[in-house]
mmJSON file of the N, C-alpha and C atoms, coordinates in Angstrom:
{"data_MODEL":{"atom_site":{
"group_PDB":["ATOM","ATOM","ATOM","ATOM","ATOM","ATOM","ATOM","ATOM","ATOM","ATOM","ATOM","ATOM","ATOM","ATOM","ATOM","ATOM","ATOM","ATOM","ATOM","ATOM","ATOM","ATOM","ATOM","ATOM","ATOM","ATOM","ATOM","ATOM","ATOM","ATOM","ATOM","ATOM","ATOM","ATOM","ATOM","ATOM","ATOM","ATOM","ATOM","ATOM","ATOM","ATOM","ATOM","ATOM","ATOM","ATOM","ATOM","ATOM","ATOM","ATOM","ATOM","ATOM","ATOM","ATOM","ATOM","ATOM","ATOM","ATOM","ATOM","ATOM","ATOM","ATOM","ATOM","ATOM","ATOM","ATOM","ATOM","ATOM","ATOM","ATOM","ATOM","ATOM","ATOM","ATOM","ATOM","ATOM","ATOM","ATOM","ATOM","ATOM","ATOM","ATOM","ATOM","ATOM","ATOM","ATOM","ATOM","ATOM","ATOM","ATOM","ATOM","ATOM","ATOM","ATOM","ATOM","ATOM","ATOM","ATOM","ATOM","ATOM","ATOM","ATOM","ATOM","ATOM","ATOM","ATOM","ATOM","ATOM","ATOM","ATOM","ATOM","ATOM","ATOM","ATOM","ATOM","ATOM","ATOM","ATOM","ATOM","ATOM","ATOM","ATOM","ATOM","ATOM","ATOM","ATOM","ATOM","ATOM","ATOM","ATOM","ATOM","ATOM","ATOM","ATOM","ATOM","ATOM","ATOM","ATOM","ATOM","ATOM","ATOM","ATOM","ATOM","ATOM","ATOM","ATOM","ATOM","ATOM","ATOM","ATOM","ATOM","ATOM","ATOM","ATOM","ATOM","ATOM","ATOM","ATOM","ATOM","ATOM","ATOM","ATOM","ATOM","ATOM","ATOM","ATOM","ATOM","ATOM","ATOM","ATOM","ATOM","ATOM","ATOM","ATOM","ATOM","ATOM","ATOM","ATOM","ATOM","ATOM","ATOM","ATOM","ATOM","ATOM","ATOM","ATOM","ATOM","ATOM","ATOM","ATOM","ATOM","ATOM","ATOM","ATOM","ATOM","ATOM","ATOM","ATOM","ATOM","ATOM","ATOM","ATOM","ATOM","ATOM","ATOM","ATOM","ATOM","ATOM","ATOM","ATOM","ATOM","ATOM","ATOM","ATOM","ATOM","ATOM","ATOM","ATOM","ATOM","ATOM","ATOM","ATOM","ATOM","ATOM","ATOM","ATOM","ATOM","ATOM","ATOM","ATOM","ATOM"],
"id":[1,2,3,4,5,6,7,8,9,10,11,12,13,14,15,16,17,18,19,20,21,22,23,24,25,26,27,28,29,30,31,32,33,34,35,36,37,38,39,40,41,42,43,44,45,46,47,48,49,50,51,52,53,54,55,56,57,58,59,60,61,62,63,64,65,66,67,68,69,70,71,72,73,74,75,76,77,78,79,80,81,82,83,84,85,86,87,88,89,90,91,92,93,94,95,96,97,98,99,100,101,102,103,104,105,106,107,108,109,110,111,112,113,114,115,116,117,118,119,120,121,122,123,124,125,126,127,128,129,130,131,132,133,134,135,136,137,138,139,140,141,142,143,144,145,146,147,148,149,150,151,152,153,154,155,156,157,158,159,160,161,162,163,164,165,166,167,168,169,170,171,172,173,174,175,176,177,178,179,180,181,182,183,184,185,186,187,188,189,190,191,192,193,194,195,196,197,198,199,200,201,202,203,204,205,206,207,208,209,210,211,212,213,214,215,216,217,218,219,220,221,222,223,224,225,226,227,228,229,230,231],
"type_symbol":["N","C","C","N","C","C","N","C","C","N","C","C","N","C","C","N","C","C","N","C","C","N","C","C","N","C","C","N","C","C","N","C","C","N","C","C","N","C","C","N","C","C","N","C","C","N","C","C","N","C","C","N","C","C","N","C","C","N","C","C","N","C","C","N","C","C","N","C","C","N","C","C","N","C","C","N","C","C","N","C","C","N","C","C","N","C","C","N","C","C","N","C","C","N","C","C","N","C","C","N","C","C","N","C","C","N","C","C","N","C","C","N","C","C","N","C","C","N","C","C","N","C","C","N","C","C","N","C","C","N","C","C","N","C","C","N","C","C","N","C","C","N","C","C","N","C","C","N","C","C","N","C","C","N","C","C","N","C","C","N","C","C","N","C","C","N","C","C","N","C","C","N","C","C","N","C","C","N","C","C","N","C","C","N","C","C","N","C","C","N","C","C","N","C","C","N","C","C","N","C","C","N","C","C","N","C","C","N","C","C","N","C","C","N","C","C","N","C","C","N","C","C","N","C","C","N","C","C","N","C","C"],
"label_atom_id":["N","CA","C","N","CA","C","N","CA","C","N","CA","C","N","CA","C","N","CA","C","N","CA","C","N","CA","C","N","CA","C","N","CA","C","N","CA","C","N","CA","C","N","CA","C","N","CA","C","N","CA","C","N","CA","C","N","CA","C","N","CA","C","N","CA","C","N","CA","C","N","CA","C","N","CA","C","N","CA","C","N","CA","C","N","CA","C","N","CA","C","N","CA","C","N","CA","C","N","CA","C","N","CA","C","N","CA","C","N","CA","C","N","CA","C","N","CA","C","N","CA","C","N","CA","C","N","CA","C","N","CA","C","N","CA","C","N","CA","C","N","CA","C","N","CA","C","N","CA","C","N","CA","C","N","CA","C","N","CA","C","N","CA","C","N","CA","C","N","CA","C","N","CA","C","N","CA","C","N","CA","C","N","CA","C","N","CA","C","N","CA","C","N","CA","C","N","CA","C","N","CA","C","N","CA","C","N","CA","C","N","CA","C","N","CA","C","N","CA","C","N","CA","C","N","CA","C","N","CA","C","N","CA","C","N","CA","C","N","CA","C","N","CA","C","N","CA","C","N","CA","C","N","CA","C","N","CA","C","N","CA","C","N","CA","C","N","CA","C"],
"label_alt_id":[null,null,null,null,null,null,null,null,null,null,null,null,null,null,null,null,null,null,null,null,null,null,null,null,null,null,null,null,null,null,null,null,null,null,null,null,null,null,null,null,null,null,null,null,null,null,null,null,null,null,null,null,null,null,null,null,null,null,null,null,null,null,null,null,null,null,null,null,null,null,null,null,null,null,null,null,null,null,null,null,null,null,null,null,null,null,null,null,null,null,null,null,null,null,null,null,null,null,null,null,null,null,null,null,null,null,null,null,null,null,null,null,null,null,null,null,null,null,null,null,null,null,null,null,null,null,null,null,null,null,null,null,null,null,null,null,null,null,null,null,null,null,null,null,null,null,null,null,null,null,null,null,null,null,null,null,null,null,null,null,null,null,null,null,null,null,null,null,null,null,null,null,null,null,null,null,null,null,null,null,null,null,null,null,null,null,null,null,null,null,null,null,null,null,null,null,null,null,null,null,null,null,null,null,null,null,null,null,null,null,null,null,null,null,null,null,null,null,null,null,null,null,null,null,null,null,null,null,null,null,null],
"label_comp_id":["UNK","UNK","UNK","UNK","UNK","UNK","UNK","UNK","UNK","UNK","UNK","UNK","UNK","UNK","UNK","UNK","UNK","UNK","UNK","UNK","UNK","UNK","UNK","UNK","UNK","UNK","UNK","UNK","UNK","UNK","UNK","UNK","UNK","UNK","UNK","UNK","UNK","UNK","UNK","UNK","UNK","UNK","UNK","UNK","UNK","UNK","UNK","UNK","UNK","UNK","UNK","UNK","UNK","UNK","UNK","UNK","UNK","UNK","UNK","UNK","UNK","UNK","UNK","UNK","UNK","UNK","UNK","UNK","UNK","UNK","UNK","UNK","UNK","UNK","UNK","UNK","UNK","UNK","UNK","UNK","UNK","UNK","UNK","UNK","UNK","UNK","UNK","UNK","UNK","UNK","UNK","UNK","UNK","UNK","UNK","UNK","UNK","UNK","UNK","UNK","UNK","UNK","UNK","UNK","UNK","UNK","UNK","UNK","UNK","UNK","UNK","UNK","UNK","UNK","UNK","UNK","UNK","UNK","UNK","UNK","UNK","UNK","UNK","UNK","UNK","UNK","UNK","UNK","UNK","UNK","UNK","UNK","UNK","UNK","UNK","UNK","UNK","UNK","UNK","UNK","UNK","UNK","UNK","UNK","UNK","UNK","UNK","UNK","UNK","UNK","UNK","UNK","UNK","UNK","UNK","UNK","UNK","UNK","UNK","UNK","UNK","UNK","UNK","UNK","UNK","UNK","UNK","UNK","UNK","UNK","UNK","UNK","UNK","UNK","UNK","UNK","UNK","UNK","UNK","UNK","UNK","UNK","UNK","UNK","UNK","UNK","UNK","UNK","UNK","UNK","UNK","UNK","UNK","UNK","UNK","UNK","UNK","UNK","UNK","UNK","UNK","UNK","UNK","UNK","UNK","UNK","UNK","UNK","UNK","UNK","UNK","UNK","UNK","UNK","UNK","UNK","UNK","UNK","UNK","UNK","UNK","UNK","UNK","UNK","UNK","UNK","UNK","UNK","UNK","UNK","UNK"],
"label_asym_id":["A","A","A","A","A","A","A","A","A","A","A","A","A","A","A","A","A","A","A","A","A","A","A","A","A","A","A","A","A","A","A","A","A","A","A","A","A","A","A","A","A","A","A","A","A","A","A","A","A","A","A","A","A","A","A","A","A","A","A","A","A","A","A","A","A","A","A","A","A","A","A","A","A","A","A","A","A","A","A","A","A","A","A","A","A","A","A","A","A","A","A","A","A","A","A","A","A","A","A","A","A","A","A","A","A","A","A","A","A","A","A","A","A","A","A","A","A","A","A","A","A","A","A","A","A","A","A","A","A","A","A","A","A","A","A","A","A","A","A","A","A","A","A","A","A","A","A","A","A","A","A","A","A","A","A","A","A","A","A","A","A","A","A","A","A","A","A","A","A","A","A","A","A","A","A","A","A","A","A","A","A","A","A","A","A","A","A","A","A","A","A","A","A","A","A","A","A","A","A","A","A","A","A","A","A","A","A","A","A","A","A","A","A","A","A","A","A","A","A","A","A","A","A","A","A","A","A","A","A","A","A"],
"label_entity_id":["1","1","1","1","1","1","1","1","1","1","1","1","1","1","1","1","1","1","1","1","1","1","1","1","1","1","1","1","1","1","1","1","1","1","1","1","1","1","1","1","1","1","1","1","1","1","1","1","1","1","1","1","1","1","1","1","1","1","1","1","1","1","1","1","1","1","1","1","1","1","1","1","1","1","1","1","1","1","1","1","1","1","1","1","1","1","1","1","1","1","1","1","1","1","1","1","1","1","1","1","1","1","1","1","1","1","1","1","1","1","1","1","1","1","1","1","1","1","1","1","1","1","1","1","1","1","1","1","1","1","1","1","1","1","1","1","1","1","1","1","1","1","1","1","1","1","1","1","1","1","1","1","1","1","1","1","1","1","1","1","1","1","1","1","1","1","1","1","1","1","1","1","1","1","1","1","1","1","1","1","1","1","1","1","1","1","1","1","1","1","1","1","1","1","1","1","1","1","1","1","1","1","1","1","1","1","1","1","1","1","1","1","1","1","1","1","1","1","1","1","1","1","1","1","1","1","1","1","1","1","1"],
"label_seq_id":[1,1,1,2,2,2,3,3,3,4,4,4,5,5,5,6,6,6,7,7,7,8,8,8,9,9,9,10,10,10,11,11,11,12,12,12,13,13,13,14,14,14,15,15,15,16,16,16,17,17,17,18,18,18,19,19,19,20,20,20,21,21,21,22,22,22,23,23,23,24,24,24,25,25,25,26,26,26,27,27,27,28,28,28,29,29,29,30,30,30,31,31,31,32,32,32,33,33,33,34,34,34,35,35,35,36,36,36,37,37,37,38,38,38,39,39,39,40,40,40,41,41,41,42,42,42,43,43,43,44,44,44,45,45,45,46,46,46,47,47,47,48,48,48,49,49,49,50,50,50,51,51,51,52,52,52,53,53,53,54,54,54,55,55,55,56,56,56,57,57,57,58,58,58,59,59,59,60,60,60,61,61,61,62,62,62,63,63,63,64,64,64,65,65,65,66,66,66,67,67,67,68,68,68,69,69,69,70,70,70,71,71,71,72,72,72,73,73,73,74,74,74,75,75,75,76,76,76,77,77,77],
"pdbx_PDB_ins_code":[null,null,null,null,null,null,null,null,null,null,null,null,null,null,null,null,null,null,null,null,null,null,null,null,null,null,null,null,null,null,null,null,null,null,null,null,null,null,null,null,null,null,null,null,null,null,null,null,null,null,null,null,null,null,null,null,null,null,null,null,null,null,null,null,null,null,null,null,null,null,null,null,null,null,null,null,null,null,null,null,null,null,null,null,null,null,null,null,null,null,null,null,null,null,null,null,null,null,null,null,null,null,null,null,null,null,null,null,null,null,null,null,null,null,null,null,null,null,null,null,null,null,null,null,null,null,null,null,null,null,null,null,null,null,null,null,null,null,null,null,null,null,null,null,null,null,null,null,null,null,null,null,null,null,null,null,null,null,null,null,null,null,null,null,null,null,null,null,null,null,null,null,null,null,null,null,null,null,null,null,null,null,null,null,null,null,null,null,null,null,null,null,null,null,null,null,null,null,null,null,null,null,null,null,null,null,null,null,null,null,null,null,null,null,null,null,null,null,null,null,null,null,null,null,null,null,null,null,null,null,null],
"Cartn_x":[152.933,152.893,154.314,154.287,155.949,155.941,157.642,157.801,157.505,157.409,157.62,158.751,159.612,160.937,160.471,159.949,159.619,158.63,157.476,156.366,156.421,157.425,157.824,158.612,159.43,160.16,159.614,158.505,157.525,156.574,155.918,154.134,154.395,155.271,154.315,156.325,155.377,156.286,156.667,157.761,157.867,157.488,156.809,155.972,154.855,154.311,152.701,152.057,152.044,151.833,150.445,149.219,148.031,148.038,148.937,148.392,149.302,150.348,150.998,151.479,152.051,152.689,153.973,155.007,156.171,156.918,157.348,158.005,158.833,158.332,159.033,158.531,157.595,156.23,155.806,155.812,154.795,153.352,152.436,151.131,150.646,148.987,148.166,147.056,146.355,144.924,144.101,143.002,141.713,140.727,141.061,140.47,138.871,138.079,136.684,136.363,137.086,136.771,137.275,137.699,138.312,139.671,140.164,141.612,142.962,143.501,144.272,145.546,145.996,147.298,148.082,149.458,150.565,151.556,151.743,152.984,153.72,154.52,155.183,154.597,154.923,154.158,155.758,155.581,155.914,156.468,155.41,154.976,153.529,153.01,151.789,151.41,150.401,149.969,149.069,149.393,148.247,147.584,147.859,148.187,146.791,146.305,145.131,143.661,142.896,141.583,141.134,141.024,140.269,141.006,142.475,142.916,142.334,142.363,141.486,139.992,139.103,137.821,137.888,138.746,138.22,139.349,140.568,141.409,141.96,142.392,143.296,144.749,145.852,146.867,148.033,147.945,148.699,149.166,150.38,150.558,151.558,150.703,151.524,152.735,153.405,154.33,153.275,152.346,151.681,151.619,150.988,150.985,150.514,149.767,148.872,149.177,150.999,150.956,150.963,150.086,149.846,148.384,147.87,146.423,146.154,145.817,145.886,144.965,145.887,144.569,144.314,143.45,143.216,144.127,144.451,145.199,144.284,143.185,141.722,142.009,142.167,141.809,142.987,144.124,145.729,146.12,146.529,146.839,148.354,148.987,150.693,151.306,152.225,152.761,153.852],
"Cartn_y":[153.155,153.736,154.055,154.908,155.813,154.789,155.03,154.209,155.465,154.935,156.021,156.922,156.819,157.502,158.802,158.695,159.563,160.179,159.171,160.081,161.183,160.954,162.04,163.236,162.662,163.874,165.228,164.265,165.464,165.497,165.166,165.603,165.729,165.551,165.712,166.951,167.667,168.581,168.04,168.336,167.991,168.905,169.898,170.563,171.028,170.74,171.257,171.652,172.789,173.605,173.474,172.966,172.571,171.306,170.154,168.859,168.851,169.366,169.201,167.898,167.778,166.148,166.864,165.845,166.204,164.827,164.62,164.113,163.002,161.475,160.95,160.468,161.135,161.044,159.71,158.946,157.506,157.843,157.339,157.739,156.485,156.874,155.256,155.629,154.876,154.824,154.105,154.201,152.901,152.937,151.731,151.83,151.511,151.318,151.058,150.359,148.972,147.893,147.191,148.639,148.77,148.401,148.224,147.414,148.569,148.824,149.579,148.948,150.02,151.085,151.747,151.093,152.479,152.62,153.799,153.866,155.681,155.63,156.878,157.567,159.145,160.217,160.235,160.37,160.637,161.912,162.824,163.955,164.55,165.622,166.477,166.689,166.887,167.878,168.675,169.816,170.8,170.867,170.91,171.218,170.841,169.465,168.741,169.506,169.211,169.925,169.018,167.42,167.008,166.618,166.668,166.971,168.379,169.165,170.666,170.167,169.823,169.615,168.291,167.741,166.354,166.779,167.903,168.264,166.412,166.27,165.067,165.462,165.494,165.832,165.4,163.991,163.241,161.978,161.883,160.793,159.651,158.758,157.231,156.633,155.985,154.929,153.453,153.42,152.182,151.355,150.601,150.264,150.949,151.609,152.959,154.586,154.52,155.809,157.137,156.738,157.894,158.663,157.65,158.115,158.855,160.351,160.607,160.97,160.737,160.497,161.994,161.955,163.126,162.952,164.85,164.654,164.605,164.84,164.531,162.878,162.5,159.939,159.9,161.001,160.013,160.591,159.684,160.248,159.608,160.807,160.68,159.843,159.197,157.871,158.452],
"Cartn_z":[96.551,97.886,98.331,98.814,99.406,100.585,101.091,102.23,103.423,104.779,105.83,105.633,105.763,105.737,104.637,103.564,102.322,102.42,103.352,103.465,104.903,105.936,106.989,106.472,105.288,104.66,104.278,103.625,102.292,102.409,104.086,104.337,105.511,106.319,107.438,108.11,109.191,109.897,111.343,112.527,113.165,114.217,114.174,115.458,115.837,116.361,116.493,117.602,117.732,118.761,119.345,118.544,118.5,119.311,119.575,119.961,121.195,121.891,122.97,122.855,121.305,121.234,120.499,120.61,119.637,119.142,117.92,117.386,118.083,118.781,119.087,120.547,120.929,121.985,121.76,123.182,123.429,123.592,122.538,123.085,122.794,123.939,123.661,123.211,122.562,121.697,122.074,122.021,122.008,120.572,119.673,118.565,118.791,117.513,117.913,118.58,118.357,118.905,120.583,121.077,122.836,122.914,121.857,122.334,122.005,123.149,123.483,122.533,121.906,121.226,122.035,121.902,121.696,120.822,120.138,119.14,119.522,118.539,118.43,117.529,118.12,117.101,115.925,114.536,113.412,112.989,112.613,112.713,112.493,111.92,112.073,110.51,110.324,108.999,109.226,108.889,109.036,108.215,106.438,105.689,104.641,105.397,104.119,105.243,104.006,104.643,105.272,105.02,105.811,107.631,107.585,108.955,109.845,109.164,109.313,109.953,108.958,109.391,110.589,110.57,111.702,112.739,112.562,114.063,114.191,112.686,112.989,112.496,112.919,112.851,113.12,113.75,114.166,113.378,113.219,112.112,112.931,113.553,114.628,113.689,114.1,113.118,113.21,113.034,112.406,111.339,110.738,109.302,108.721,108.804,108.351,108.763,108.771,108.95,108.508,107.075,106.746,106.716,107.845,108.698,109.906,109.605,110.561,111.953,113.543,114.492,115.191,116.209,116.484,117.847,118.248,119.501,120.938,120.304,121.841,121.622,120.63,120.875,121.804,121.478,122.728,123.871,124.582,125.613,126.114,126.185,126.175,127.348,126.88,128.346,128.793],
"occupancy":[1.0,1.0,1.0,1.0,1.0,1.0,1.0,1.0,1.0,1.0,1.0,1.0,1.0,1.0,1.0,1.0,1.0,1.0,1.0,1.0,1.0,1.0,1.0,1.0,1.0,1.0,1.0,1.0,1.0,1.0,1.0,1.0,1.0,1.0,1.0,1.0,1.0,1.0,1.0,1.0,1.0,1.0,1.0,1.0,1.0,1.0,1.0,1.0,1.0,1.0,1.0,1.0,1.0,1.0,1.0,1.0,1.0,1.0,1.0,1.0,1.0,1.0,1.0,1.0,1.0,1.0,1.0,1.0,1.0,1.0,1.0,1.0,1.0,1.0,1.0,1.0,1.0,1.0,1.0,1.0,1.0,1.0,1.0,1.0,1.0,1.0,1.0,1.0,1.0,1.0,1.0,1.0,1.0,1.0,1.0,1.0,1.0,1.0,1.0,1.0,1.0,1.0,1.0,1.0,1.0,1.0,1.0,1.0,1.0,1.0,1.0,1.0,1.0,1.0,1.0,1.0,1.0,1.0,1.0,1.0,1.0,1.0,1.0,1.0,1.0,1.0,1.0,1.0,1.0,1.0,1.0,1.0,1.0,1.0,1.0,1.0,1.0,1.0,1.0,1.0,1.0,1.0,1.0,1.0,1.0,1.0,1.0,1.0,1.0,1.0,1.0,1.0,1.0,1.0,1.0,1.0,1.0,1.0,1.0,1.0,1.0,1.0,1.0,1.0,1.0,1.0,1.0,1.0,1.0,1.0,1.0,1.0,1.0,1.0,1.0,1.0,1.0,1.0,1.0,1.0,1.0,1.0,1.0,1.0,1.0,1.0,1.0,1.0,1.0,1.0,1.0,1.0,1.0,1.0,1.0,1.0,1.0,1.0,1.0,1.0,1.0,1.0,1.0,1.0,1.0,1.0,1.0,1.0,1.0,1.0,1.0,1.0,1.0,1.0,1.0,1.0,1.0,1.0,1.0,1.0,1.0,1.0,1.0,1.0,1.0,1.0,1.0,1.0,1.0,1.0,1.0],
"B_iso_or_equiv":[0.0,0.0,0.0,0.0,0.0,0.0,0.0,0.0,0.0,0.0,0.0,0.0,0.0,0.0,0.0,0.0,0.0,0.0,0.0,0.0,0.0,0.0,0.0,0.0,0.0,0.0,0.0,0.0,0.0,0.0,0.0,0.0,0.0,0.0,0.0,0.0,0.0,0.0,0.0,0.0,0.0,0.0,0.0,0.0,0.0,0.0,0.0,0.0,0.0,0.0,0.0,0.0,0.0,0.0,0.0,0.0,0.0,0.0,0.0,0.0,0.0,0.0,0.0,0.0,0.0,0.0,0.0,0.0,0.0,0.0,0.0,0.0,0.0,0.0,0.0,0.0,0.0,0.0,0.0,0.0,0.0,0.0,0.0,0.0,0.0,0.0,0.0,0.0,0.0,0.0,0.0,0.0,0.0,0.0,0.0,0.0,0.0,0.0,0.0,0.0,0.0,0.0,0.0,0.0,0.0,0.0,0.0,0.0,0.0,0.0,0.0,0.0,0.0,0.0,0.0,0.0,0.0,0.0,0.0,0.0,0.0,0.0,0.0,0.0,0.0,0.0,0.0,0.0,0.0,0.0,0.0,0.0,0.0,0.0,0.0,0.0,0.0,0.0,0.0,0.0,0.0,0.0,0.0,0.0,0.0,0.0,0.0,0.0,0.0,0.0,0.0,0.0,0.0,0.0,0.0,0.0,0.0,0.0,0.0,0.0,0.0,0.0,0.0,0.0,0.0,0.0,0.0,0.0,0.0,0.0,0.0,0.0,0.0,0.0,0.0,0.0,0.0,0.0,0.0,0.0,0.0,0.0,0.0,0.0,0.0,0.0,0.0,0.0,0.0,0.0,0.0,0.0,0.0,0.0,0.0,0.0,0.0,0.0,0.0,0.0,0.0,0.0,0.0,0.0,0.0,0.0,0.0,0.0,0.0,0.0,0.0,0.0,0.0,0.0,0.0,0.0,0.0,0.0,0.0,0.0,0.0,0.0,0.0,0.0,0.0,0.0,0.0,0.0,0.0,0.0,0.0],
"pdbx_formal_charge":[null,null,null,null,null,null,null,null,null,null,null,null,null,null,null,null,null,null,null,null,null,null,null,null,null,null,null,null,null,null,null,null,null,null,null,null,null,null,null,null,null,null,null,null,null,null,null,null,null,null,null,null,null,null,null,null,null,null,null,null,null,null,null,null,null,null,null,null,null,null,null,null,null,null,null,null,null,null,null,null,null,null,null,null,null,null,null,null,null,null,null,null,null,null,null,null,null,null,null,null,null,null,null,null,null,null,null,null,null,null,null,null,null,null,null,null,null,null,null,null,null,null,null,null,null,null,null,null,null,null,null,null,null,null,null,null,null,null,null,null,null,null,null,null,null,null,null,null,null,null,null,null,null,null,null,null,null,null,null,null,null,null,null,null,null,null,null,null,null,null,null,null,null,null,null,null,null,null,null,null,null,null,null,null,null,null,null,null,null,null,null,null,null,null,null,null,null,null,null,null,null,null,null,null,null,null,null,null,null,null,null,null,null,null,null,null,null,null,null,null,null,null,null,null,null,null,null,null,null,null,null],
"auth_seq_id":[1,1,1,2,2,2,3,3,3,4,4,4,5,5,5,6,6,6,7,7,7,8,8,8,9,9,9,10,10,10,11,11,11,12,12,12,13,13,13,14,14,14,15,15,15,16,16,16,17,17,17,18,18,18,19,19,19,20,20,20,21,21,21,22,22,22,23,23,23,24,24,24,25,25,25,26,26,26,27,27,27,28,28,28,29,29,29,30,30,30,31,31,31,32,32,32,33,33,33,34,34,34,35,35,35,36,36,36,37,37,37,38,38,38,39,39,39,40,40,40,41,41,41,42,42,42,43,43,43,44,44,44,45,45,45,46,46,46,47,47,47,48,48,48,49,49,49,50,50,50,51,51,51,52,52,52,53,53,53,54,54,54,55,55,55,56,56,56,57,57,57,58,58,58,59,59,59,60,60,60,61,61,61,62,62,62,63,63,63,64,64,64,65,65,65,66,66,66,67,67,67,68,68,68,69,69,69,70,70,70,71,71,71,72,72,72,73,73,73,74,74,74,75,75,75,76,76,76,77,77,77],
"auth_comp_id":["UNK","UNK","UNK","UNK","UNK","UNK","UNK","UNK","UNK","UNK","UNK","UNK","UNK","UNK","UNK","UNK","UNK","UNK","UNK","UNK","UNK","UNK","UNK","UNK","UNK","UNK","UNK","UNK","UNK","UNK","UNK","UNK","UNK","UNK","UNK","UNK","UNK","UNK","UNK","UNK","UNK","UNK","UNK","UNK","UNK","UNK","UNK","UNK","UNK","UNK","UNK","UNK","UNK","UNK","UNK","UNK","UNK","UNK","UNK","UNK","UNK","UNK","UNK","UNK","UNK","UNK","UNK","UNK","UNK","UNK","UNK","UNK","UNK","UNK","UNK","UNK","UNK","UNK","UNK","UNK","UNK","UNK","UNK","UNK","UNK","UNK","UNK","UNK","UNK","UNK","UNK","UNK","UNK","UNK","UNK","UNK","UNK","UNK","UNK","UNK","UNK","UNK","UNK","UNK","UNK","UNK","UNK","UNK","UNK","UNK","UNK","UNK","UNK","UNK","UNK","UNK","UNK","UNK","UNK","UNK","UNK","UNK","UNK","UNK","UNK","UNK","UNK","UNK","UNK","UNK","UNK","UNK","UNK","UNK","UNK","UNK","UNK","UNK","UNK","UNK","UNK","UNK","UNK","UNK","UNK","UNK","UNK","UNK","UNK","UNK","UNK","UNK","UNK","UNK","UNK","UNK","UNK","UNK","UNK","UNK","UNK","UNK","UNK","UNK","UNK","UNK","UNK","UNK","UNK","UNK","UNK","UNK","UNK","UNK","UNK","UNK","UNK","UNK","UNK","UNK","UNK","UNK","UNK","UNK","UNK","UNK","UNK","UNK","UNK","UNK","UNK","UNK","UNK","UNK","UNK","UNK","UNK","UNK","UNK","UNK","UNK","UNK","UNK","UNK","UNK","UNK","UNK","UNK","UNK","UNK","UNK","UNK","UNK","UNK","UNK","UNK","UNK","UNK","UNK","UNK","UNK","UNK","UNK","UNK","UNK","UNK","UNK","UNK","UNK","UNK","UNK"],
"auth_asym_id":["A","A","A","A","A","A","A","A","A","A","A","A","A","A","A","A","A","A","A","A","A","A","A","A","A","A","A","A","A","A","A","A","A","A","A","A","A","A","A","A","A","A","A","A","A","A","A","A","A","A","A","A","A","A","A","A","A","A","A","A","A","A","A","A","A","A","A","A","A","A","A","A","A","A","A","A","A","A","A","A","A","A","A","A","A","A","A","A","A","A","A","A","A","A","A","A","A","A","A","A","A","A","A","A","A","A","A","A","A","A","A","A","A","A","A","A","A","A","A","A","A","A","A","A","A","A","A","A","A","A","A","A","A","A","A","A","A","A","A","A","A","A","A","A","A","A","A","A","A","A","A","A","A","A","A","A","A","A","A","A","A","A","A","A","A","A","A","A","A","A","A","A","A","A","A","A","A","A","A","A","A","A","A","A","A","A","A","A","A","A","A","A","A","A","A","A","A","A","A","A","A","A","A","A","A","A","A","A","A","A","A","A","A","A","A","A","A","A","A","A","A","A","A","A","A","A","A","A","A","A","A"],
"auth_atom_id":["N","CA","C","N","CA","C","N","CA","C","N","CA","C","N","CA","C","N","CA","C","N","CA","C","N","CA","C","N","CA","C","N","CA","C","N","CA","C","N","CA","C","N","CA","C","N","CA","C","N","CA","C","N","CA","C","N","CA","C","N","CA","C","N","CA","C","N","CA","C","N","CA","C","N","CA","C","N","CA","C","N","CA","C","N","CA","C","N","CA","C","N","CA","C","N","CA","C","N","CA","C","N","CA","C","N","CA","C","N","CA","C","N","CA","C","N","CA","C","N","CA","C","N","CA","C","N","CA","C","N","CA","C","N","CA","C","N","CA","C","N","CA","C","N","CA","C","N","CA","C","N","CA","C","N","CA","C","N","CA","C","N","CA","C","N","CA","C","N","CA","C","N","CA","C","N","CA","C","N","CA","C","N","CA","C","N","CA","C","N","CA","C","N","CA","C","N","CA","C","N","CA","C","N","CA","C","N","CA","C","N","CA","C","N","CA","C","N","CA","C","N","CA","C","N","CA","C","N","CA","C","N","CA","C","N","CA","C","N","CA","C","N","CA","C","N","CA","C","N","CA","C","N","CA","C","N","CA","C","N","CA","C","N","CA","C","N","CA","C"],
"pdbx_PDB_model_num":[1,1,1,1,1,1,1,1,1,1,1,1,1,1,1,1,1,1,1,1,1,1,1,1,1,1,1,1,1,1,1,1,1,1,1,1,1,1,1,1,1,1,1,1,1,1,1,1,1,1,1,1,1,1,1,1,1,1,1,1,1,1,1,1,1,1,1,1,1,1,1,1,1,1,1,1,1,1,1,1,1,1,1,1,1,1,1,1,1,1,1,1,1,1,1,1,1,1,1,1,1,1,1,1,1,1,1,1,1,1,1,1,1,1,1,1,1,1,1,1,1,1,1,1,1,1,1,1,1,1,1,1,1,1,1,1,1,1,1,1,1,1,1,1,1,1,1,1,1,1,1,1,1,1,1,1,1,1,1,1,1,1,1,1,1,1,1,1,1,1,1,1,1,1,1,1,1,1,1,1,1,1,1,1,1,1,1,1,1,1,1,1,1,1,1,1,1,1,1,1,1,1,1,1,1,1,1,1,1,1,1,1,1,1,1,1,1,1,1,1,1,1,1,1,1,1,1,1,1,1,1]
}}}
């Protein structure tokens, strides 16, 4: 597994005109289980199909940030 630093380099872009988020943005989440999230946006991918089909495009600095959320789940702080 790549570290963050490698995987922002070479997947993901820093603008996205689609989510009214940018690179460095506080946003908050509510996962399944109700319990409120906040992290920083990363960057975007347009690029994979299944971000395409689910309008997920957002890549958090989480432990999992190379999962990406949709920009309808956050809402910017």
């Amino acid at each position: 597994m790549r570290d963050i630093k490698t995987f922002i380099q070479e997947d993901l872009i820093a603008e996205c005109a689609i989510t009214g988020l940018e690179v460095g943005d506080l946003v908050s989440w509510v996962n399944a289980a109700g319990v409120k999230w906040e992290n920083k946006v990363i960057g975007f991918n347009l690029t994979d199909e299944y971000n395409a089909k689910y309008e997920k495009y957002v890549h958090l600095d989480t432990d999992s940030f190379w999962f990406p959320y949709s920009h309808k789940e956050l809402t910017k702080i």
